[in-house]
N, C-alpha and C positions, 0 to 999 in steps of 0.2 A: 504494500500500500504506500503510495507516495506521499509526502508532507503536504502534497497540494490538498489531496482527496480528505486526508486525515486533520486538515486545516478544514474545509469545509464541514465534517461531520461533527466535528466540534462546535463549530458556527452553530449550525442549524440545531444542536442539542442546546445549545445557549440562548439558542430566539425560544422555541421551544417553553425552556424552562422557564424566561424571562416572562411571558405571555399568559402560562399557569402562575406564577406571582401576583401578576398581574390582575389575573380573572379571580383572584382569591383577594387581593388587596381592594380592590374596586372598591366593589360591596360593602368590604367591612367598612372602609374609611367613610363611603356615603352614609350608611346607619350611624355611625359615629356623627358626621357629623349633620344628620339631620338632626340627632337627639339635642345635640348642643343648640343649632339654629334653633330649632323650635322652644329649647329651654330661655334663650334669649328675648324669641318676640311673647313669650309669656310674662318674662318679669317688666318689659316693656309696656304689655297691656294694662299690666300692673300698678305703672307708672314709678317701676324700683327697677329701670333698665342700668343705669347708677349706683344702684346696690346690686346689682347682680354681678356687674365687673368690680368692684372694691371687694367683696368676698372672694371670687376667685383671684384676684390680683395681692391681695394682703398674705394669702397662706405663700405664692410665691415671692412675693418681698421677702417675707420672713425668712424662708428657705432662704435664698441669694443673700444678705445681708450676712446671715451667719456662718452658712457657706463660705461665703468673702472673707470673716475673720478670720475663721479656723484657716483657710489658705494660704491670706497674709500668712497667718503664724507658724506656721510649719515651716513656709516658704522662706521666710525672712532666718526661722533657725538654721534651715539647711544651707543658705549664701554665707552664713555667720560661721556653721562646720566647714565650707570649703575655705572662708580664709583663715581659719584656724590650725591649718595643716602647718607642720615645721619647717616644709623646706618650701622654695621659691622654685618650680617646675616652669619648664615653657608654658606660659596660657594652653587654655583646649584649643582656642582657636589656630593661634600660629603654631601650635605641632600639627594640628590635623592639615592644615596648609603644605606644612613641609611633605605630612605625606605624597599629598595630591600630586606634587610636584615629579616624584618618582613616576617613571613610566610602569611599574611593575605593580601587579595586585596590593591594595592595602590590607595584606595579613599580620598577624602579631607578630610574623617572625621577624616580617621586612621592618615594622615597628621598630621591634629592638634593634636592628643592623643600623637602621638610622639611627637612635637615641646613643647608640653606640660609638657612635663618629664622633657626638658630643663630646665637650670636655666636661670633665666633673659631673657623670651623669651614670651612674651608678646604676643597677638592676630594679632596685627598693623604689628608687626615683621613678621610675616609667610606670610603676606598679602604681606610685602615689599619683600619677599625670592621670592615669586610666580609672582612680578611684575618683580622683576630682571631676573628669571630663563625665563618668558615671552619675557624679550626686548632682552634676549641670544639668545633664540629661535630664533623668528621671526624676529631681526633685517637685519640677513643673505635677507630672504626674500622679506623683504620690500624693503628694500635698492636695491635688483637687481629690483624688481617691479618697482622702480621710478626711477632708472638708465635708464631702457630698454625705460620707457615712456617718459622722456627727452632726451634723446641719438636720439630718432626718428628725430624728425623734422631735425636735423644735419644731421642725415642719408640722411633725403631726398634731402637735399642741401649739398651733399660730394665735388663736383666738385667745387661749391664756397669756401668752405676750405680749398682744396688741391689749387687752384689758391692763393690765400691768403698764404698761406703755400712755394710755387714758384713762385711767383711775382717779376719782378725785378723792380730797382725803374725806372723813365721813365723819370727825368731827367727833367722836368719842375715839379715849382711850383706853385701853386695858391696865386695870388696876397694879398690876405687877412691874412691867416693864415700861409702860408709857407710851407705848408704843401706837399708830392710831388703829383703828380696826381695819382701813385699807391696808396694812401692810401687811395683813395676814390675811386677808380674802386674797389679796394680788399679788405684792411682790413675795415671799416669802415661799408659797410653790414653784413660782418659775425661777427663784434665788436658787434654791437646792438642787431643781432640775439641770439649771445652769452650771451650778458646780458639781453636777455629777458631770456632766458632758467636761467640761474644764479640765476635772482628772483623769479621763479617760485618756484626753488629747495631749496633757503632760507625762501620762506616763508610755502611751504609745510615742511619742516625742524623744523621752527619754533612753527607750529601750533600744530604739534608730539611731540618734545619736550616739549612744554607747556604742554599739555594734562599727560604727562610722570609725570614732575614736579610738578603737581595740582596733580595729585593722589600722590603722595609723601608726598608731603604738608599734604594736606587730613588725611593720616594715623598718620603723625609726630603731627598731629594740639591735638589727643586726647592724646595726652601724651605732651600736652605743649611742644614742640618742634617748633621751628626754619627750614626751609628749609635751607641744605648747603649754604655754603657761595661760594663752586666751581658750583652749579649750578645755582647760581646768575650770574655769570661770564661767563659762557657756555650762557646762555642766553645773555648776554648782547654782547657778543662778534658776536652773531647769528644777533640781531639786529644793531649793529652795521656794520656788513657787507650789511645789506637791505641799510641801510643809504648809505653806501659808491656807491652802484649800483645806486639808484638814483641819487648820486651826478655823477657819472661816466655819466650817460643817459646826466644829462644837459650838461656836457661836449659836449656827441658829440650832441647835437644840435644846438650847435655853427656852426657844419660845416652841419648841414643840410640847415642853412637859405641860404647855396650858392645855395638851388635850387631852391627857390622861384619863383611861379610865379605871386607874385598881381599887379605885371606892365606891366605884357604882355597885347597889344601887342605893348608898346612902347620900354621894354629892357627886358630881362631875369636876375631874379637873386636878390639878395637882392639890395637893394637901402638906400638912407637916413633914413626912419624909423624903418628898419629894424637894420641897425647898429647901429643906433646915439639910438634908443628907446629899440627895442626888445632886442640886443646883452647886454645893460646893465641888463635889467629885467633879464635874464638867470644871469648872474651873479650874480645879487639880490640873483635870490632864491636859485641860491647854497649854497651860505653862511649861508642865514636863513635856511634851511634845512640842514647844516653843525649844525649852531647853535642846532635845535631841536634835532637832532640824538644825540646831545654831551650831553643837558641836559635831554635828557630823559632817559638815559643811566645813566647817573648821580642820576637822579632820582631814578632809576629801583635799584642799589644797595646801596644809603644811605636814600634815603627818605625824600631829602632833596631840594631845588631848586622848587618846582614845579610852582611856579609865575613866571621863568623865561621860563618852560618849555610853560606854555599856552602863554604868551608875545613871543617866540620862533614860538611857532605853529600858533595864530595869524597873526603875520609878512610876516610868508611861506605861509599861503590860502592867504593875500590881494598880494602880490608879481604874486604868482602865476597865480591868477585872472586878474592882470593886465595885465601879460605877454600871455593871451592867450585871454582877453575882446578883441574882433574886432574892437569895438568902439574908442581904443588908438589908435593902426598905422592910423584907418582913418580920425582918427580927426587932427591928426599930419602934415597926409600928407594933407587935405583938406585946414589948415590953415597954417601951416607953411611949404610945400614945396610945393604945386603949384603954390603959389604968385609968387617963384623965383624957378621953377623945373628946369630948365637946370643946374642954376650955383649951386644947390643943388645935382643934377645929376648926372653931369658929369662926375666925377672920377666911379661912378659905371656903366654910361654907356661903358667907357673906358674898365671897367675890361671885359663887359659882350662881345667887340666887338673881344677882342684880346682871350680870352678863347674860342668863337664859330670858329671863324677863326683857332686856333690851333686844336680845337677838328676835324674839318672836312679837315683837310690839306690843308688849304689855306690860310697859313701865309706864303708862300712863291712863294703869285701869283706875274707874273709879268706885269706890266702895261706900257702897249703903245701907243703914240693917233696916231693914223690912220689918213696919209695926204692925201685928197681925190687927185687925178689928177685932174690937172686943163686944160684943152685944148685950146690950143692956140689961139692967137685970127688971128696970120696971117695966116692962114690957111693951118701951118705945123702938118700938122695929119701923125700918124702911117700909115704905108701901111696895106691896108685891108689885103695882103694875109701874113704879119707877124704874124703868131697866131703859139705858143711855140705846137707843136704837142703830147706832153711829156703831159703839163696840159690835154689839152683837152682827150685825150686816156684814161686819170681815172677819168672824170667825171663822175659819177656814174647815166646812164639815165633810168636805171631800179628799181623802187619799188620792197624792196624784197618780200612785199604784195603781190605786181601782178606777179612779174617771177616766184613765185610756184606756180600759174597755169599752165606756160609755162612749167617749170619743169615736172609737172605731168604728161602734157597730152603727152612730145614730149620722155620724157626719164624712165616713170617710168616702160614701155614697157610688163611687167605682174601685172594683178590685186593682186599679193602678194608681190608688192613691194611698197612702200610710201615714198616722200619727207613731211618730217615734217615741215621742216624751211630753210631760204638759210641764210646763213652764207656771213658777208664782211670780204673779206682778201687784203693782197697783196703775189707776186709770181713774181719771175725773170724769166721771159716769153722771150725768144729770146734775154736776155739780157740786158730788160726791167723791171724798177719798175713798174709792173701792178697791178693797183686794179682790184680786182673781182670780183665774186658771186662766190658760190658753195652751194653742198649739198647732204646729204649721201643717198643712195639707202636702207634703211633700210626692212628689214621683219615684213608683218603683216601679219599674221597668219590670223588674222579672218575677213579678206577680198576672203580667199579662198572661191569658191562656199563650200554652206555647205554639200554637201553630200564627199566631200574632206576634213572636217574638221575634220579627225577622230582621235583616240588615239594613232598612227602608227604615222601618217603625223605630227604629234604636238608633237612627243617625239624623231623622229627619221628621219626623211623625209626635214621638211624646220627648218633648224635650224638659219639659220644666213642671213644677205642682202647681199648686194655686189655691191661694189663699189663706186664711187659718181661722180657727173659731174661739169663741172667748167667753165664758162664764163667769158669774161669782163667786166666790168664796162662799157664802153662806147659800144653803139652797133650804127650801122646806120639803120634809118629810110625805110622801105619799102623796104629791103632786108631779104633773110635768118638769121637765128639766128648765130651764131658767136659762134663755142666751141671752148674752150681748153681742154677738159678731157670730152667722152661720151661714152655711149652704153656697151655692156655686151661683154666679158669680156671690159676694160677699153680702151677707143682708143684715140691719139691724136697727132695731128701734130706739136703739138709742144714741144715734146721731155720730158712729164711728164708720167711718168710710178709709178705702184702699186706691187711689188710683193708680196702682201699676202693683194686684195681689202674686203675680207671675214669679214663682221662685225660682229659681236656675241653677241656685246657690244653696247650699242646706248641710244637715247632718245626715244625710241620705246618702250610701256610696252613689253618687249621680256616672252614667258614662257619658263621657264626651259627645257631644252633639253640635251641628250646624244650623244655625237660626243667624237670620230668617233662611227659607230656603222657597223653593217652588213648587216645593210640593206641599206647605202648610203646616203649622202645630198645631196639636191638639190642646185648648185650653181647659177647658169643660163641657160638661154633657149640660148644654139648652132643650128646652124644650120640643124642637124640631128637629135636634140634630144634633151632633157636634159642632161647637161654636170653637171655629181656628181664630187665630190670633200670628201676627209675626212680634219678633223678637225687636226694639225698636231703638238701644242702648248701640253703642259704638266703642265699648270699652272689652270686646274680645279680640280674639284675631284675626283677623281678615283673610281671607282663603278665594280670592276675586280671579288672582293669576293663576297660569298654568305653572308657572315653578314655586311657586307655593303649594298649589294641587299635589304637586312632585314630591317636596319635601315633606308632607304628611301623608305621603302615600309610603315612603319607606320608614316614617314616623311609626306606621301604625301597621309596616309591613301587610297594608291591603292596598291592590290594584284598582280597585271599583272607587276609590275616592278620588283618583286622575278623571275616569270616565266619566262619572255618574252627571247627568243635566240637569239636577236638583241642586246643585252648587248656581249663585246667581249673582249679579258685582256686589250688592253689597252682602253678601253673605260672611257670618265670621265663625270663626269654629272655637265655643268653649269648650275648655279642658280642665281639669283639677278641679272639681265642684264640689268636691266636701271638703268643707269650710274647716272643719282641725286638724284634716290633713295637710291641706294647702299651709296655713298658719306653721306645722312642725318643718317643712320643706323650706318656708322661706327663711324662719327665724326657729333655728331648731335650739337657741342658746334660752329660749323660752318654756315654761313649764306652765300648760296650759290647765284649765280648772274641768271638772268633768261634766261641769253645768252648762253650757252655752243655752242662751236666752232669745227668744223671738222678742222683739218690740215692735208695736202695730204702732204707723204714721199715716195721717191722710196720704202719703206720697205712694212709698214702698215698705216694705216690710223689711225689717233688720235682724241681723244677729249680733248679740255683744257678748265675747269672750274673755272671761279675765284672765291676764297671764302674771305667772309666778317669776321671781327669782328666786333661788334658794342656792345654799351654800352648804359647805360641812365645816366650814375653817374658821367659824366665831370661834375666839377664844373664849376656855372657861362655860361655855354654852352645853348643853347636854342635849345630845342628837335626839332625833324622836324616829321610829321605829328601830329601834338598836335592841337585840334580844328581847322582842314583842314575844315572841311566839314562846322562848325558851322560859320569861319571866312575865307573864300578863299581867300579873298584879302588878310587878313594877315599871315594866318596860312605857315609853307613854307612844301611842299609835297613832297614826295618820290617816286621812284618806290616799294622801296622794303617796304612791307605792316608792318612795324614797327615803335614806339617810340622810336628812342632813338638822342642820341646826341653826339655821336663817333664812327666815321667809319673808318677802313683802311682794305685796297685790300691786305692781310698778305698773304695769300697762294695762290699760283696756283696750280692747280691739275691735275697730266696729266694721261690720262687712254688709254690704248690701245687699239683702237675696235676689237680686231684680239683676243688677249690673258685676257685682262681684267685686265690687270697689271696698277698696282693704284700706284702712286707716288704724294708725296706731297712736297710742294718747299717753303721755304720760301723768298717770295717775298719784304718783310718789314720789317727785322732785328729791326727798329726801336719802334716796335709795343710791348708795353710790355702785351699783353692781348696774341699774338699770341708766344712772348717767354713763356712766362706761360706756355703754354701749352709743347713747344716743351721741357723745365723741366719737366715737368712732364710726358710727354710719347717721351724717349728715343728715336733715331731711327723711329721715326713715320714722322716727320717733316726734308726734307734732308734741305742743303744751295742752294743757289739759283746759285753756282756756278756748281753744280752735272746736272743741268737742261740741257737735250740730247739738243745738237748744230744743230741738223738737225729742232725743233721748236723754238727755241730760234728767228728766224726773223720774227714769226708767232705773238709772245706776243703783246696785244694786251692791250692798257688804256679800262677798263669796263666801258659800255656806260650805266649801272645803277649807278655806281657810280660820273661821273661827271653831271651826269643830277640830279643824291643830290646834289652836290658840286657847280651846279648852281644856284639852286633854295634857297640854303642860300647864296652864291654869293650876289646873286642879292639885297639883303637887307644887306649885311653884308658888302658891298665895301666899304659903306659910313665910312671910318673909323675915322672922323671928328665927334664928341660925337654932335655936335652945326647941321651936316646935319643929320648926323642919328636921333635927335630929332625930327624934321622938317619931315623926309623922304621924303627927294625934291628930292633927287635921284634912287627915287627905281627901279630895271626892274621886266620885266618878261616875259616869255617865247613868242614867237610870237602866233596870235591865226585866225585862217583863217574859215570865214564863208560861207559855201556852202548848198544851200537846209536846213533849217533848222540843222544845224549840226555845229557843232563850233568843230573843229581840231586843237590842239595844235603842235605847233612844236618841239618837242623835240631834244639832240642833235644828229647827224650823223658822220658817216663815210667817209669822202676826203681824197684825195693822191693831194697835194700843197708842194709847196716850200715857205712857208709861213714864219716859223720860222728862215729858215736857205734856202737864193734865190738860194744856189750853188746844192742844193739835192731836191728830191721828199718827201715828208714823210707822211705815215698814221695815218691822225689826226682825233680826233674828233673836232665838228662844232657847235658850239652855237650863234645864232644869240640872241640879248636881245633888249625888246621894253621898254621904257619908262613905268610905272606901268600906264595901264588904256588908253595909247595911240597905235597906229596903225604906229607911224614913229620907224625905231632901232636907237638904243643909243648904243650900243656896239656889238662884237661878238666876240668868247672867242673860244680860241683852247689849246686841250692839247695833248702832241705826241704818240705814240704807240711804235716809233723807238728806240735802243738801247740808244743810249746816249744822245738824249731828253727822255726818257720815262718819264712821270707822271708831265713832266715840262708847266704848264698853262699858257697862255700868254691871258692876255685880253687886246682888241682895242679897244678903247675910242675912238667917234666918236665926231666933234665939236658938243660944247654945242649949237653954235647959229646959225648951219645949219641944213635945212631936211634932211636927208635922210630918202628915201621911204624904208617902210617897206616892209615886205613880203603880209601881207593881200592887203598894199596900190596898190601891182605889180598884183597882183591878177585881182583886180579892172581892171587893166590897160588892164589885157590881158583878162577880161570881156568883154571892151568895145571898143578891136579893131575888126574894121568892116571888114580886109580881113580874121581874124581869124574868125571870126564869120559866115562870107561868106562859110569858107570852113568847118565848123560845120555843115551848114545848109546843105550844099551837101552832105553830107555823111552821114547825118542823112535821108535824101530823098531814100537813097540808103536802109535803113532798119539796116544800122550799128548801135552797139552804141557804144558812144564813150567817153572815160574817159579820163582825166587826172589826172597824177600822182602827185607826190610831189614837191613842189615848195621849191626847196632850192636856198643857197646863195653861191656864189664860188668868187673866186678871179681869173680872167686872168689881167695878167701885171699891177696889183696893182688896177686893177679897179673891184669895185663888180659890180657883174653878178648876175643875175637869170634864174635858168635852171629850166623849168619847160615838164616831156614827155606828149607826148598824143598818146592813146593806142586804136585801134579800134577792138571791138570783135561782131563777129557773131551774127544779132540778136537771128537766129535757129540754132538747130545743137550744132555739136562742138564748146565751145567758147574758141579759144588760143587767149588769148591778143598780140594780133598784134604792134610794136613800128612803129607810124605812120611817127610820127613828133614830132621835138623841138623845145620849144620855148624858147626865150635868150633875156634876156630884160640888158640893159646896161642905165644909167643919163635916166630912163624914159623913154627911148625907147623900142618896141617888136619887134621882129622879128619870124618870124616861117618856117623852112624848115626840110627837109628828115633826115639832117644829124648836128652833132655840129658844124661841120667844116663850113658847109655852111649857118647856121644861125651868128654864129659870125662873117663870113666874110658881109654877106647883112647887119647885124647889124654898121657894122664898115664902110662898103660902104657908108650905109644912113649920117651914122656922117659927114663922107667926105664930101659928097655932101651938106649939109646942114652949 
């Protein structure tokens, strides 16, 4: 075979394989990068086309930036090894010259015959020319090699640097070191991250350069030579910087011991042997490891000290041993601070009470004891028919558990519509502060029969819900249901109107859809027909051209969205429609509430999301879900499924179900985790004064967040170091036991005049039991109204009278025989029949107990029916149709008795 033929068949296996590369590359890189384009014109519809490039652009700053140091640093060490070499060789440049000059191959032999010619140029010396022209080389490369490998890990924690980097300070300090709390939410992790990466890179640094200067040595040693005296120095200064980072680390482990936890579950946080024993031991071995670095360093360039250097190193392992043998704090603490633990204690329980208390925003609860009404003995009682019709009108006799069945069965009116959740609000109803229920009419696609569930109907046919319906709070007993806001389009008597009820936007997983289109949406079932509607918002994205056709046709890897003639110019294609999805994709540095809220506007219909910050890194602060499961009596529990130990309600979130327009509010100016951010992404975060006026009477206190705020509450009042030892006062949540099942009470939503007797306001409601007993000891409310909002008031009930608890009322209304009477009847009848949630309310200063009872169809259709209420007032029940006429028989009976 001749080199021509065997030249071509080469060719042709080269086009070949080039073409298969090729055919395999195409593809991937267009899917790639449709995903990107189309990630783009999303955050653009968004109008965060701006945050979408500063987040992708910030993780690679951060990368490149420290990348760059670490390369400077290596690089600038390795130019400092080459001129630290002892002899003066030809430059790389001008010997590799000299080679070139030869006609003959540049092999190492011809090398040496050259170097040979030289005068004064020794074997050792060509070796030293070949190690230098080596570290010239390759130092470029190594150095960005072990840039890019340290530079990672920072890369992957960019958002911690960049918060560190825009932090502001927060304006308290920690009681110990003084320190402010942002330097322990922020700098202080990415401080120790930082100097872990630091000693990786000086001791990778150092092991190079030793290796560098041992072959040096090596060649200098046959010609009785000495290693420079500069790369004694280079070296010592390299170790000398290792020293210094270890000394840096014990530093900050001085402020690690504020997280301690070997006293849970008596306090959080360091205590007596930790300061008075461990905080010295760390300062021990700084200095003896101060010591060791000085003399060994000392050692390294005179060769002289080394008794001091072992006496130094000795010192630092028994130091160090001590400070980390488990045997010292507990023998410390076994014998000299349990004999006397409080009055050894107490200043640290002090710290841990007023740090958990700030961390969780409940250094500014207010506390008020509760005077129970005393009724008279001469027998001037209220008039039974005085009952404030304001209170009762928003007692809330509906489980939002049980009205979405009601919901479903009486309003959801096509199988492609769903109530997911009903939402508590209030609304000026006729002029009225009224508490509510409501609940969005959302679209569910794959509730359609399936032979309706085709690629037509799910791209172009039902694109959106419509509408939602809205009730009171208080309903009457064996009558019809009671709307404010029902049926398709939206109808109501009482003067609430929707123009634009069209949702698009929801908690519904929604699939992407094109509206308007040409072939129509379905809005709702009219009387004649289906009544279409188009989509009439310009805030999606636009899908007009053929190469946008293109790129959401490898977008969604289907073919039929290039062809289909139901695309029309202004058609746009929404995507990402469930609204806490969308919310964790854009801003996933956010911890969202598990409540989101429908709010009805004459315009459109909204959702408002609250979102969290939370933290684990308050000092002295005691985490909440931390051994829940292992310790329930002590551990204190959460809703939201995290460790940490700082929470604030920083943002609200408002989205429109109609357009999909996302706004983000700062609700917490005080929060410096949530200013962080709003430095760092411009314009992403408005003031809480831009918040649209038509929701602002909507905002509401997050019932995941004071039901945290209780459950450390409840251990955390004690702010007395002497009862909090003891824990003579703990509460906790009420706990009601029915049919094997034990139900906690968590807190609710009421509309009282509680804080302020002259207004209504929409509070939340926390009743608190004694820890491990069944009488309450307190109940706590925080407002949702403008100028109470976020303001917590807890009632302290007398220490040395009962009050019956909620399971205790329970009991009560177990074991009254007319109520029982009238269970058994209706249970004869084939009904069954449930009761709802037994909560606590206040009429005219006196607690109350409202508890509904719901009767549903043994067969058939089951709509939970509101039968009856029962009202329990000092121990007494009562059970009728309606609230009115339970509290008034209630109040009767008192009279009469």
């Amino acid at each position: 075979m001749t080199s021509k033929r065997l030249w071509r068949r080469v060719s042709i296996i080269s086009l070949v394989a080039i073409l298969l590369v090729l055919l395999i590359a195409l593809p991937v890189t267009a899917l790639v990068y449709a995903d990107v384009v189309v990630d783009i014109w999303w955050y653009q519809s968004l109008g965060l086309g701006v945050y979408f490039w500063q987040r992708l652009l910030y993780s690679y700053v951060v990368f490149a930036v420290f990348s760059a140091l670490f390369f400077f640093f290596f690089y600038y060490n390795f130019r400092i090894a080459a001129r630290c070499m002892r002899t003066k060789p030809l430059g790389p440049t001008k010997f590799l010259l000299r080679l070139r000059r030869k006609k003959k191959r540049s092999t190492l032999k011809n090398a040496l015959i050259l170097s040979s010619q030289e005068p004064r140029r020794p074997a050792s010396n060509i070796r030293l020319d070949w190690l230098i022209i080596g570290l010239h080389k390759l130092s470029i490369l190594v150095s960005l090699a072990l840039a890019i490998v340290l530079a990672y890990p920072l890369y992957s924690q960019w958002e911690e640097t960049l918060l560190f980097i825009f932090a502001p300070p927060s304006g308290v300090s920690d009681p110990v070191y003084g320190q402010d709390i942002s330097f322990y939410l922020f700098a202080l992790p990415i401080f120790r991250h930082i100097l872990l990466e630091v000693f990786f890179a000086l001791t990778v640094l150092l092991a190079i350069l030793s290796l560098i200067y041992y072959l040096e040595f090596h060649e200098l040693k046959k010609r009785n030579l000495n290693i420079a005296a500069g790369a004694k120095r280079h070296l010592s200064v390299i170790v000398a910087l290792i020293f210094s980072v270890g000394i840096a680390e014990l530093l900050f482990q001085r402020y690690t011991l504020l997280y301690g936890d070997s006293h849970t579950p008596l306090f959080f946080g360091p205590g007596y042997t930790e300061m008075r024993i461990v905080l010295p031991l760390i300062w021990a071995a700084l200095f003896m490891l101060l010591a060791f670095g000085a003399s060994s360093i000392l050692y390294l360039n005179t060769r002289r000290g080394i008794i001091i250097v072992v006496i130094s190193a000795i010192l630092l392992s028994g130091t160090l041993s001590l400070r980390y043998w488990e045997a010292i704090p507990r023998t410390i603490q076994d014998y000299l601070v349990e004999p006397d633990e409080l009055a050894r204690q107490k200043p640290y329980i002090d710290h841990n009470i007023a740090a958990t208390l700030d961390s969780f925003a409940l250094n500014q609860v207010e506390t008020r004891p509760y005077v129970i009404p005393v009724v008279a003995d001469d027998g001037d009682k209220s008039d039974p028919s005085d009952i404030d019709p304001a209170a009762l009108r928003n007692i809330p006799v509906w489980d939002r558990e049980v009205l979405i069945d009601v919901y479903r069965e009486l309003q959801e009116i096509r199988s492609y519509y769903s109530f997911l959740s009903v939402n508590t609000d209030r609304y000026t109803i006729d002029d009225r502060y009224q508490q509510v229920f409501l609940a969005a009419r959302e679209l569910d696609f794959d509730q359609l029969p399936q032979d309706s569930q085709n690629w037509v109907n799910r791209w172009f046919r039902y694109t959106h819900g419509y509408g939602a319906v809205m009730s009171p709070a208080a309903q009457v007993g064996e009558e019809a249901m009671e709307w404010y806001l029902k049926d398709m389009p939206p109808q109501s008597d009482d003067g609430l109107t929707i123009e634009e009820p069209g949702i698009y936007y929801g908690m519904q997983d929604l699939y992407d859809v094109i509206a308007p289109n040409a072939l129509g949406e379905i809005s709702y079932p009219g009387e004649s027909g289906v009544v279409q509607d188009d989509y009439r918002a310009d805030t999606a994205i636009p899908i007009d051209g053929w190469f946008r056709r293109a790129v959401f046709a490898l977008y969604y890897r289907d073919y039929r969205l290039f062809f289909t003639t139901a695309i029309q110019a202004d058609s746009q294609i929404l995507i990402r429609r469930n609204v806490p999805s969308t919310i964790r994709v854009i801003t996933p540095f956010l911890e969202l509430d598990d409540d989101p809220y429908l709010v009805v506007t004459p315009e459109h219909l909204y959702w408002i999301i609250d979102a969290y910050t939370l933290s684990d890194r308050y000092p002295y602060a005691e985490p909440v879900n931390r051994n829940v499961a292992a310790h329930p009596d002590h551990g204190m529990a959460s809703p939201i499924a995290k460790e940490f130990n700082y929470i604030r309600n920083s943002v609200k979130i408002v989205v429109d179900a109609y357009t999909g327009e996302m706004d983000y509010y700062l609700a917490d100016p005080t929060d410096p985790i949530a200013r962080a951010y709003e430095r760092m992404y411009p314009g992403l975060i408005k003031d809480m004064e831009a918040f649209p006026e038509a929701l602002r009477p909507h905002i509401r206190y997050p019932q995941d967040l004071f039901t945290t705020q209780m459950q450390v509450y409840a251990k955390y009042h004690q702010t007395d170091p002497a009862v909090f030892y003891a824990q003579e006062d703990r509460w906790m949540f009420p706990r009601i036991s029915r049919a094997d099942e034990v139900k906690t009470l968590f807190p609710y939503y009421v509309t009282l005049n509680l804080i302020d007797r002259s207004r209504f306001e929409h509070l939340l409601l926390a009743p608190m039991n004694p820890m491990g007993r069944e009488n309450m000891r307190a109940f706590a409310v925080v407002s949702s109204d403008a100028d109470n909002y976020g303001r917590i008031i807890v009632y302290s009930l007398p220490t040395g009278m009962l009050v019956l608890g909620l399971s205790q009322i329970d009991a009560l209304i177990e074991q009254d025989s007319k109520i029982a009477e009238q269970f058994t009847l209706w249970g004869r009848g084939g009904a069954e029949i449930q009761r709802g949630k037994l909560i606590l309310i206040l009429l005219d200063d006196v607690i109350t107990y409202v508890q509904p009872v719901y009767l549903k169809a043994a067969q058939g259709v089951q709509i939970p029916q509101l039968k009856r209420v029962i009202v329990s007032q000092r121990g007494e029940v009562e059970m009728a149709p309606s609230l009115e006429e339970a509290v008034a028989a209630l109040r009767e009976r008192q009279h009469d008795d």
